[in-house]
C-alpha positions as a Markdown table, in Angstrom:
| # | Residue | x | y | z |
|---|---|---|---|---|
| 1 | Unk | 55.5 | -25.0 | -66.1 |
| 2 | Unk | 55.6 | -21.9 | -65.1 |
| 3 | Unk | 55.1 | -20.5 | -60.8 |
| 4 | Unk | 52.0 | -18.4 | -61.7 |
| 5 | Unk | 50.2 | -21.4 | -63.1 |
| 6 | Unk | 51.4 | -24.2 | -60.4 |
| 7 | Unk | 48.5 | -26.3 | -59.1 |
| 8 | Unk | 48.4 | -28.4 | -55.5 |
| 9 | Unk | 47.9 | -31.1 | -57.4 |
| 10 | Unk | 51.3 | -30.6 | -59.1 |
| 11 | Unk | 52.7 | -29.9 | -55.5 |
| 12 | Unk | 51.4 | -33.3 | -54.3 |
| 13 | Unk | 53.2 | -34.9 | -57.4 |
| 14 | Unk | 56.7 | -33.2 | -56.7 |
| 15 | Unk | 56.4 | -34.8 | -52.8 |
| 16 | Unk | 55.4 | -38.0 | -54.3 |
| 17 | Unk | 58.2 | -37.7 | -56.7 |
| 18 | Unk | 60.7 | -38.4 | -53.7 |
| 19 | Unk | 60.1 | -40.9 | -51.7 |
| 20 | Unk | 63.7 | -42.7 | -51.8 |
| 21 | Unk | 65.7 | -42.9 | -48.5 |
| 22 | Unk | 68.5 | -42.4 | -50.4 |
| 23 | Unk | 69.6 | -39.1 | -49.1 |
| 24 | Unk | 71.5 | -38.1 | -52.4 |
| 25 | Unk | 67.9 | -38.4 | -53.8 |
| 26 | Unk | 66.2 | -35.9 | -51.5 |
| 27 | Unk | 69.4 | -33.6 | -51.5 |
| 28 | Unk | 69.0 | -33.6 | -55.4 |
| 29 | Unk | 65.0 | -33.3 | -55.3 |
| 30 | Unk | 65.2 | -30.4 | -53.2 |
| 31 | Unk | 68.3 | -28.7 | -55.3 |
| 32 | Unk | 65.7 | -29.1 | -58.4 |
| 33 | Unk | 62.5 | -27.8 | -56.4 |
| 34 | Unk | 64.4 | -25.2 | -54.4 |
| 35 | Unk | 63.1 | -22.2 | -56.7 |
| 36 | Unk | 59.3 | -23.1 | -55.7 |
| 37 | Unk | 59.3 | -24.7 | -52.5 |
| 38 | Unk | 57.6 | -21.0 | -50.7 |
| 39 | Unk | 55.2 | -21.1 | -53.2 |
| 40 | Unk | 54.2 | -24.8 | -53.7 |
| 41 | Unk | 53.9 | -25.9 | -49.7 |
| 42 | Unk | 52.3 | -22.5 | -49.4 |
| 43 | Unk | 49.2 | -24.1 | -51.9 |
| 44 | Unk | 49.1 | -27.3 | -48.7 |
| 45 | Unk | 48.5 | -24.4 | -46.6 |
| 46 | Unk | 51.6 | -24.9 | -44.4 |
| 47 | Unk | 51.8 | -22.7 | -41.4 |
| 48 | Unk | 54.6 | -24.6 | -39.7 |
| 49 | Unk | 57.0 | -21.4 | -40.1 |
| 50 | Unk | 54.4 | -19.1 | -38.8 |
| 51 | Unk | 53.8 | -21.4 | -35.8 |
| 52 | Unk | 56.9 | -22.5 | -34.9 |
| 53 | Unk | 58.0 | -18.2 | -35.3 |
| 54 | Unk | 55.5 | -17.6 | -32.8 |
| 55 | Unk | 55.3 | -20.0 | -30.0 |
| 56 | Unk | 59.2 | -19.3 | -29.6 |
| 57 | Unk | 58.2 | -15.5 | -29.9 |
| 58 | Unk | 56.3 | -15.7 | -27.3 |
| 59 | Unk | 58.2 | -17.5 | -24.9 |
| 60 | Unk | 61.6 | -15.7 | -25.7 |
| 61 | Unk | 62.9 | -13.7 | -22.8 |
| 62 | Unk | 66.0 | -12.1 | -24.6 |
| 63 | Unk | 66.7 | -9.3 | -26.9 |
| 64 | Unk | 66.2 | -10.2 | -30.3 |
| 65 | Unk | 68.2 | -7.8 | -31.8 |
| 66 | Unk | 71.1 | -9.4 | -30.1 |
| 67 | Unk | 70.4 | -12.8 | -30.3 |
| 68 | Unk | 72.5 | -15.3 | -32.6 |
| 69 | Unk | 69.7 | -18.3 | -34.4 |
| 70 | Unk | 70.9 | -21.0 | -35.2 |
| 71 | Unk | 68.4 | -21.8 | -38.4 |
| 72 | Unk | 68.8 | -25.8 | -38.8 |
| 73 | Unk | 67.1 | -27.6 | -42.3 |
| 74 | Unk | 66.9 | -23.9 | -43.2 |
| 75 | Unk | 65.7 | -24.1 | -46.8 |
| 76 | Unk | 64.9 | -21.4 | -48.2 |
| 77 | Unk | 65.0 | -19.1 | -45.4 |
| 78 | Unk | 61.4 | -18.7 | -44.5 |
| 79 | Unk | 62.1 | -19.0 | -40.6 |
| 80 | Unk | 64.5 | -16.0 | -40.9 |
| 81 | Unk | 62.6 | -13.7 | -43.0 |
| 82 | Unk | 59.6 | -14.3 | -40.3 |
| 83 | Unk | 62.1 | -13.7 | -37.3 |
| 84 | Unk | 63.5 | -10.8 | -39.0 |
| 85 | Unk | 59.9 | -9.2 | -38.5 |
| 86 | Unk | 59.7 | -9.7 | -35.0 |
| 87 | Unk | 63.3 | -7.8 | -34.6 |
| 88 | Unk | 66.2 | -11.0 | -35.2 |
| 89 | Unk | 69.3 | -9.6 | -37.0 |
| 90 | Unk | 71.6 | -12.4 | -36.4 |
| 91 | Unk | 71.3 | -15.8 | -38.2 |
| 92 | Unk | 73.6 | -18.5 | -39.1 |
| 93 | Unk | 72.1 | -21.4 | -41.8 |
| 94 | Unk | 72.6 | -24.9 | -41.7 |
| 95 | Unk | 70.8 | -27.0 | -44.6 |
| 96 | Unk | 71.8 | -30.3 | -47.1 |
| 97 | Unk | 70.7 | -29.0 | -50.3 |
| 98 | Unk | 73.0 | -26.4 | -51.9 |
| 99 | Unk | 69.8 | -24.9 | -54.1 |
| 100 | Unk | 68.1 | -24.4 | -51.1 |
| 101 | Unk | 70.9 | -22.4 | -49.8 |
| 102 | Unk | 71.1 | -20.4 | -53.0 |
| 103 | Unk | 67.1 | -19.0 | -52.0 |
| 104 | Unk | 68.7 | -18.8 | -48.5 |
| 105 | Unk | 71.1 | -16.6 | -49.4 |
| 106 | Unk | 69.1 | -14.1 | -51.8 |
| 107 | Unk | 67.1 | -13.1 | -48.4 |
| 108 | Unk | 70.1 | -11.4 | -47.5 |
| 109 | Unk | 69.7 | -11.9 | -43.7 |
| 110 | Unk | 72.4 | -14.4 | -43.2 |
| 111 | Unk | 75.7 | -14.0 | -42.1 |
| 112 | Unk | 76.9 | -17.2 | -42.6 |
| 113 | Unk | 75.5 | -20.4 | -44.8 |
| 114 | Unk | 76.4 | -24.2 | -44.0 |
| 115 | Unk | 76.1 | -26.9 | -46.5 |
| 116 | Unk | 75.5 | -30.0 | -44.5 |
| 117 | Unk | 73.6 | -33.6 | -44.2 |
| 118 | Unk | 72.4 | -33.7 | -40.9 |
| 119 | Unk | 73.0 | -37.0 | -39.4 |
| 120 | Unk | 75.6 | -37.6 | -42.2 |
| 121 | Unk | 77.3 | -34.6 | -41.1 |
| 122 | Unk | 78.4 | -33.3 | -38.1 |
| 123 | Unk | 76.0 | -30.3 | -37.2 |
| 124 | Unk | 78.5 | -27.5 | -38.8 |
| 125 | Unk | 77.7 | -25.2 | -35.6 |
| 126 | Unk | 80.1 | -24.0 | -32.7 |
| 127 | Unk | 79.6 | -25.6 | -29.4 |
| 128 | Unk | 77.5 | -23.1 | -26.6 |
| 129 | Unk | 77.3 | -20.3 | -28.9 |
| 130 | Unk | 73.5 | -20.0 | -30.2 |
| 131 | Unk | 70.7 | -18.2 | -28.0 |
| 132 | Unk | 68.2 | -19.2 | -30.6 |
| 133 | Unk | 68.4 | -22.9 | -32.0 |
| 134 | Unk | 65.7 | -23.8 | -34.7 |
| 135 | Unk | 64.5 | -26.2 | -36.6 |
| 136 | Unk | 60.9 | -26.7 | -38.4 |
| 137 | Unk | 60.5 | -29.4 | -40.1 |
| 138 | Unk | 63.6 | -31.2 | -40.9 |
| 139 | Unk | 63.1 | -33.7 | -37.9 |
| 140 | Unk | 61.3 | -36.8 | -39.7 |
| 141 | Unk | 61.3 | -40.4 | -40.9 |
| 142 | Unk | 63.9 | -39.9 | -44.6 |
| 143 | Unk | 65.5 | -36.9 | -43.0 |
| 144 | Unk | 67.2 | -36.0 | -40.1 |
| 145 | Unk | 68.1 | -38.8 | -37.0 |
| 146 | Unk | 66.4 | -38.4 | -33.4 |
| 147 | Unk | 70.0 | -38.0 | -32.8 |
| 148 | Unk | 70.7 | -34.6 | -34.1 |
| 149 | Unk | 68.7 | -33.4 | -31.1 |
| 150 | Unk | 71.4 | -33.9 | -29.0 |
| 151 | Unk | 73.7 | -31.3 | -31.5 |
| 152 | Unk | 71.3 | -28.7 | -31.6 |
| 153 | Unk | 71.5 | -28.8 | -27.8 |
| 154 | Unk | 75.1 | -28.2 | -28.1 |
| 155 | Unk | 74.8 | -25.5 | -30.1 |
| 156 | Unk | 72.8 | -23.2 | -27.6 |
| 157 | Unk | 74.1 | -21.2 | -25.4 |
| 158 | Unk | 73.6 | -22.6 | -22.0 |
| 159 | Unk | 70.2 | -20.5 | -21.1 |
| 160 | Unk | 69.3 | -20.4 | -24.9 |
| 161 | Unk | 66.2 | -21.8 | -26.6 |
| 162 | Unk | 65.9 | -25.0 | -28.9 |
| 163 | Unk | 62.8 | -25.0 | -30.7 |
| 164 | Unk | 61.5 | -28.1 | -32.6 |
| 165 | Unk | 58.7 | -28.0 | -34.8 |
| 166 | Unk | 57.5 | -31.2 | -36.7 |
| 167 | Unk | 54.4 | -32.6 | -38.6 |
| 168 | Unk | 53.1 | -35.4 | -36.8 |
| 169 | Unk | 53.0 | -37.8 | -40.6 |
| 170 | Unk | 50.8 | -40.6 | -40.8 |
| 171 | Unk | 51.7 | -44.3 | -41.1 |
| 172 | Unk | 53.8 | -46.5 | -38.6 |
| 173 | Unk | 57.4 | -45.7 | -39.7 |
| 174 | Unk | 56.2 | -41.8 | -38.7 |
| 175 | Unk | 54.8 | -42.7 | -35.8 |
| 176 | Unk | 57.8 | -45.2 | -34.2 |
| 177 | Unk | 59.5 | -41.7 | -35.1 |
| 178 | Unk | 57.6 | -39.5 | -33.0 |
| 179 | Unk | 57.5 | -41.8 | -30.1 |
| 180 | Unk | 61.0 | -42.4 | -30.5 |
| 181 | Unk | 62.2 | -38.6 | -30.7 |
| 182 | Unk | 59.9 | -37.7 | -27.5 |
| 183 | Unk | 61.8 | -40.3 | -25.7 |
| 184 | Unk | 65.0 | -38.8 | -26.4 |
| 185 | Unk | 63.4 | -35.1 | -25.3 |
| 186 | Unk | 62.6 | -36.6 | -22.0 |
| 187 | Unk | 65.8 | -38.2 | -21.4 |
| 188 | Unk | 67.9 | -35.6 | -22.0 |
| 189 | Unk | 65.3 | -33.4 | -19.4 |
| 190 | Unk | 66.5 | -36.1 | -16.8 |
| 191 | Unk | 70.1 | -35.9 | -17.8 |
| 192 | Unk | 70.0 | -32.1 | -17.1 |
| 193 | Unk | 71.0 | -30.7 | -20.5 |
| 194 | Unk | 67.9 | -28.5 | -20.6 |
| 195 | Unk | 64.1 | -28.2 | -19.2 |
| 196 | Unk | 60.9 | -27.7 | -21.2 |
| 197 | Unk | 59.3 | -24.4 | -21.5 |
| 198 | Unk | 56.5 | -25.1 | -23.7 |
| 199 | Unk | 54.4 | -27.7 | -26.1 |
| 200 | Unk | 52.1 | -26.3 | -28.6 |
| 201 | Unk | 49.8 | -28.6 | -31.0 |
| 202 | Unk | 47.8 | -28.0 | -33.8 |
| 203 | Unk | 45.5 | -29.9 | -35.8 |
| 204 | Unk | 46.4 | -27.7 | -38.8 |
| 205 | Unk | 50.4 | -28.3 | -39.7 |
| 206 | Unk | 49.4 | -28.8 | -43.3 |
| 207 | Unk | 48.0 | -30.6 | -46.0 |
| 208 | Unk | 49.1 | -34.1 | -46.3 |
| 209 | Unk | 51.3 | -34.1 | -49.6 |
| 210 | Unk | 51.0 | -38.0 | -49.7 |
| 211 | Unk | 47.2 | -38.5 | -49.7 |
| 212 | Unk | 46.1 | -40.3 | -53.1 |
| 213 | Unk | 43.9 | -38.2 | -55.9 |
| 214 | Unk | 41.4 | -41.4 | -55.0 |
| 215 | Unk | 41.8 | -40.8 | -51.1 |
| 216 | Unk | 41.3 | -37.1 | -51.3 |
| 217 | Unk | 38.0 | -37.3 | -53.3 |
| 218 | Unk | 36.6 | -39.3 | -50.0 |
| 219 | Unk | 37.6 | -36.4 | -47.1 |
| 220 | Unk | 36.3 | -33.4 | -46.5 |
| 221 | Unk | 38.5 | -30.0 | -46.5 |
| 222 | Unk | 39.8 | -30.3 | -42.9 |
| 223 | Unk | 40.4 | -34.4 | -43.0 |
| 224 | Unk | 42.8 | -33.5 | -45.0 |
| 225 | Unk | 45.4 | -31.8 | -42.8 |
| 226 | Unk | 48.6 | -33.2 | -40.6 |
| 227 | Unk | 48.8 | -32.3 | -37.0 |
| 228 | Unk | 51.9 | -30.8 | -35.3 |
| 229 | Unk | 53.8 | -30.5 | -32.6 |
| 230 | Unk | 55.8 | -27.8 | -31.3 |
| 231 | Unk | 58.5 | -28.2 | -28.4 |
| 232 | Unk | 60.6 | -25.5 | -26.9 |
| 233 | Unk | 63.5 | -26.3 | -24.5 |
| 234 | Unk | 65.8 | -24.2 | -22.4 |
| 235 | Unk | 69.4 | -25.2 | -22.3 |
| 236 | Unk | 70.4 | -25.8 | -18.8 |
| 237 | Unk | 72.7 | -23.1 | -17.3 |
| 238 | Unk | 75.2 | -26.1 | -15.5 |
């Protein structure tokens, strides 16, 4: 089937194509959908790029130009091409599907490309280096542990930014996750590794890819959509 002819309804069948935990499943799915991933989640109208590019645009006190991001669950490299807009030149990618890197890499605006399984893995990322740590939507029930948090943090420079954008899934498993990830955020606020500088939500993350054809016949245009949340840390200085 060709890109100019793709459907949402044959979007919402690619995500319900993968729904193994297996992660050599989901690295293979998204090596097969790499090629159309902008264009498909772009027909479940997801901003979570967009968002997450702009709440930490607005909150950043450096110079972009000089800043190193760290672009974590990269894909296809939509965060960069949107932070290359705003004046980021510097960009290090970090992502478990090798297609997904291949679209990466054709943006041109990496210097460097990291093929890794985050949780699997060690986070392929020098220690205090980043200003700019990033991650949109890689942080979720299937993909990566609560515990890569913790390595993102690393990865900043003490002073730099982690930003974490996720879509708030329905269903219990999703929601144990959420409750357990914002635990982990507020303990490592006590422990001193870093303070919060901002939470954004919105009732508009994206479609949910998972709703039935029988379910979506029953809601309305905007029952439809995920909520999100957006969290932006500073690294502590000490």
């Amino acid at each position: 089937m060709s890109d100019s002819v793709r459907t949402e309804d044959d979007v919402r069948v690619a995500f319900q194509s993968c729904k193994s935990p297996d992660a050599k499943d989901q690295v293979q799915f998204y090596d097969s959908w790499a090629e159309n991933y902008e264009k498909d989640v772009t027909l479940l109208s997801y901003r979570a790029p967009y968002l997450a590019v702009d709440f930490l645009s607005d909150n950043f006190s450096g110079s972009p130009e000089e800043a190193r991001v760290l672009d974590v669950a990269c894909g296809s490299g939509w965060v960069a091409k949107l932070m290359v807009e705003l004046g980021f030149r510097h960009f290090v990618g970090v992502d478990g599907s090798k297609g997904m890197l291949e679209q990466a890499a054709k943006t041109g605006f990496y210097q460097d490309l990291k093929l890794a399984l985050l949780g699997t893995e060690p986070l392929p990322a020098q220690t205090g280096m980043f200003d700019v740590v990033i991650i949109v939507g890689g942080l979720d029930v299937g993909f990566a542990p609560i515990s890569v948090v913790r390595e993102l943090c690393a990865a900043a420079k003490p002073g730099g930014f982690v930003c974490i954008a996720r879509g708030d899934h329905r269903g219990t498993p999703a929601n144990e996750y959420k409750k357990d990830l914002e635990r982990e955020l507020q303990l490592m606020e006590e422990d001193g590794l870093w303070s919060p500088v901002g939470l954004k939500q919105t009732d508009r993350y994206m479609e949910d890819p998972h709703l039935s054809p029988e379910i979506l016949k029953s809601l309305q245009k905007e029952e439809r959509y995920l909520s999100g949340s957006f969290y932006l840390y500073r690294k502590s200085i000490h």
